[in-house]
Phi, psi and omega in degrees: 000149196264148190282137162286001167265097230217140185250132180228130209247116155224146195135180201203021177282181153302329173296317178268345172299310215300322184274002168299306136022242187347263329211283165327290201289336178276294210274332214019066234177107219287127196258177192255116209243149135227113190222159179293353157216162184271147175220112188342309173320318174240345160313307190277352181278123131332329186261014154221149154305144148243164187211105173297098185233118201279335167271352194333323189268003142303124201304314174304305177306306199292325179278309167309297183298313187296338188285291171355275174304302192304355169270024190211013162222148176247018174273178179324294175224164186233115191263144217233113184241131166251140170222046150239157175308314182314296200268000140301301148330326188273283228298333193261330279180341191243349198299356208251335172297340196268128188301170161352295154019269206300161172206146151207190188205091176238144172314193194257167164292339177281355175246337170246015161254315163313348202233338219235294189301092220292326173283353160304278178333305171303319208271333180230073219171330181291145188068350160277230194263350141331105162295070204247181165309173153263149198221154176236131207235077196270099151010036135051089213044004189286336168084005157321137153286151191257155192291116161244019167290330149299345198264317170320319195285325188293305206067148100003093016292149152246160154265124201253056205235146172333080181324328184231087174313309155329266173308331165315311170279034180245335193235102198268145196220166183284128186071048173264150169219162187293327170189144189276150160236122221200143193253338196226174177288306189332265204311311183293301156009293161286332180281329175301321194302313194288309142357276190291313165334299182326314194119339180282129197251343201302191177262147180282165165220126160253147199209126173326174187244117177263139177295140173140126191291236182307295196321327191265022196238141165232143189262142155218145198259136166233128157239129197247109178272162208317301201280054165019057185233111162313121194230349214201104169218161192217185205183108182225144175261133160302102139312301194225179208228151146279166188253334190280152176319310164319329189260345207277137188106340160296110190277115171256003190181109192226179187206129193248160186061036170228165179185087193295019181259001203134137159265103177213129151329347196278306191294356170258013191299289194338315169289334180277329182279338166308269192318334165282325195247032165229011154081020178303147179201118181112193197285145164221136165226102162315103154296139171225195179220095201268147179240088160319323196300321197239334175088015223236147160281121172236157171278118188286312198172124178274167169235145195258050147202205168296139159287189175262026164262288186357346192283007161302312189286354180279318170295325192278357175118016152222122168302143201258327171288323186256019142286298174319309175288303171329314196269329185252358167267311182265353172047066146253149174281139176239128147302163194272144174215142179251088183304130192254358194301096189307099182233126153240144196272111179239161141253329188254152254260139167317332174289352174257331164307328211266339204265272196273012168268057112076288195263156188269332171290326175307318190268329146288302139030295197265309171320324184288292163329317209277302164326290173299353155091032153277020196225134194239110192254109149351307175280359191264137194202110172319314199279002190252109189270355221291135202264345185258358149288284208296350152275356174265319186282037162258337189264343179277318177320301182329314202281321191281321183320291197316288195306348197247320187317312178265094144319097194239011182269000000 
């Protein structure tokens, strides 16, 4: 019987092969990709259509091709999954421009300027149930001095990063990286001075550095069903970061249902209570932080979709695509579950786990998995035969060996 349905992915990252994956493991059956440039992972797969459209990330372009595709299918609905902020962002902002079709399940705009927007999200989230850093929050082109009786309260190291990723990534500047780590008033200075040059006017966020390397970061994944009912969280320790200035803040080899401080339920209520009691719907995933000094989860960032990690919860038994489909084709109810399942996640070759992973319970862990055929890479896929993919990820292995030798967190 033919599907009433047609799923359409757009972007062209890690994010979007593994839910091409997830799509490929329900169905076998190749899904339809679109994103403004080709990126080997998923350009080179075999298990999707791909569709080059180079304005794709215009509000015009973006409103057009989609209208477009959607006159050349005849099913019912169009599930429309975006895996990037940009094209989430298109996707919440455009929607009312999109045919009929189309269906997905993302907050309203107004929740995904609180929450996506980093100096929002601190400024109106402080004091709720929510653990975060301290934080200083400095205006950008305002010709302000930064403060420093705010800086002061931080100590030395901070942290630097963009309130808006988005226009932050518009104005590419020489030494840019996705977030600063700065030792001195000297050093925060400079990087702001560089910062403001660039053209970028949003607000900067500045923040203590809670101690701890890779190892002291944790992923939590939340799916917030249409009727914004918590159905689906998961806890996973962070092994390792991507290493280049672009990546930092990227998980690359993580571990679920573990936590060498203790695995306890208790640490994700808050979060399920944030998210049910601001009216959140789809995928979020909270970067967090354990702060020995306190014993406290503090919250980094949420992000208002699936990560580009996640494709852990598709290995522990839930398809991330057939959440999606349940709920907004078939409107089934789920109870909320919190997978407890031990699955671990890599991109990178095992010789880097063994290497560069820090913590020894953490690190035994993934080996102990890795032994049980529990250890997972997202881009390694059987059924994707493509012979000039499986030669780009043998040249990615390579890339990564190279890249964790030089350290730069």
């Amino acid at each position: 019987m033919k599907k009433k349905f047609n799923v359409l992915i757009l972007g062209s990252d890690f994010n979007s092969y593994y839910m091409a994956r997830c799509y490929h493991e329900l169905y076998h059956e190749k899904v339809n990709v679109i994103a403004k440039r080709a990126i080997g992972v998923v350009s080179y797969s075999n298990i999707v259509n791909f569709k080059e459209v180079p304005n794709f990330e215009t509000e015009e372009g973006f409103v057009q091709t989609l209208n477009e595709y959607a006159k050349t299918r005849q099913e019912e609905k169009i599930l429309l999954i975006g895996t990037s902020d940009e094209l989430v962002r298109l996707i919440i902002e455009n929607q009312s421009k999109l045919d009929a079709k189309y269906v997905h399940n993302y907050p309203s705009l107004e929740i995904l300027n609180q929450i996506a927007v980093k100096d929002t999200f601190y400024q109106t989230f402080e004091g709720s149930e929510l653990e975060v850093p301290k934080t200083y929050i400095y205006p950008c082109g305002s010709k302000e001095s930064l403060d420093e009786k705010q800086i002061e309260k931080l100590k030395y190291p901070l942290i630097v990063k963009p309130g808006n990723n988005i226009e932050y990534h518009t104005h590419k500047f020489e030494g840019m990286f996705k977030v600063f780590k700065v030792f001195s008033k000297q050093e925060l200075e400079e990087v702001v001075k560089k910062i403001e040059n660039s053209g970028y006017k949003s607000n900067l966020v500045i923040q203590e550095f809670i101690p701890g390397d890779d190892c002291a970061l944790f992923d939590s994944v939340f799916y917030c069903s249409k009727e914004k009912k918590v159905q689906l969280i998961t806890l996973a320790q962070i092994g390792l970061q991507e290493r280049n200035p672009g990546g930092i803040g990227n998980c690359t080899v993580l571990v679920n249902g573990f936590n060498e401080h203790g695995y306890d339920e208790k640490i994700v209520e808050p979060l399920k209570n944030f998210m049910e009691r601001i009216g959140y719907q789809g995928f979020a995933e909270f970067d967090l932080k354990y702060d020995y000094r306190d014993g406290k989860y503090k919250v980094l960032e949420i992000n208002p979709r699936q990560a580009r990690c996640s494709y852990y919860l598709a290995a522990g038994g839930h398809n991330l695509v057939e959440y999606l489909i349940d709920d907004l084709i078939y409107h089934k109810e789920k109870p909320c579950t919190l997978m407890k399942e031990k699955i671990a996640l890599s991109f990178v070759p095992k010789s880097v786990i063994k290497k560069y992973v820090t913590s020894t319970p953490l690190r035994d862990e993934i080996l102990m998995l890795a032994k049980q055929k529990k250890l997972v890479n997202p881009l390694k896929y059987k059924k994707d035969t493509s012979i000039r993919r499986k030669l780009y990820l043998i040249a990615k292995d390579f890339s990564y060996k190279k890249k964790y030798k030089k350290l730069s967190w």
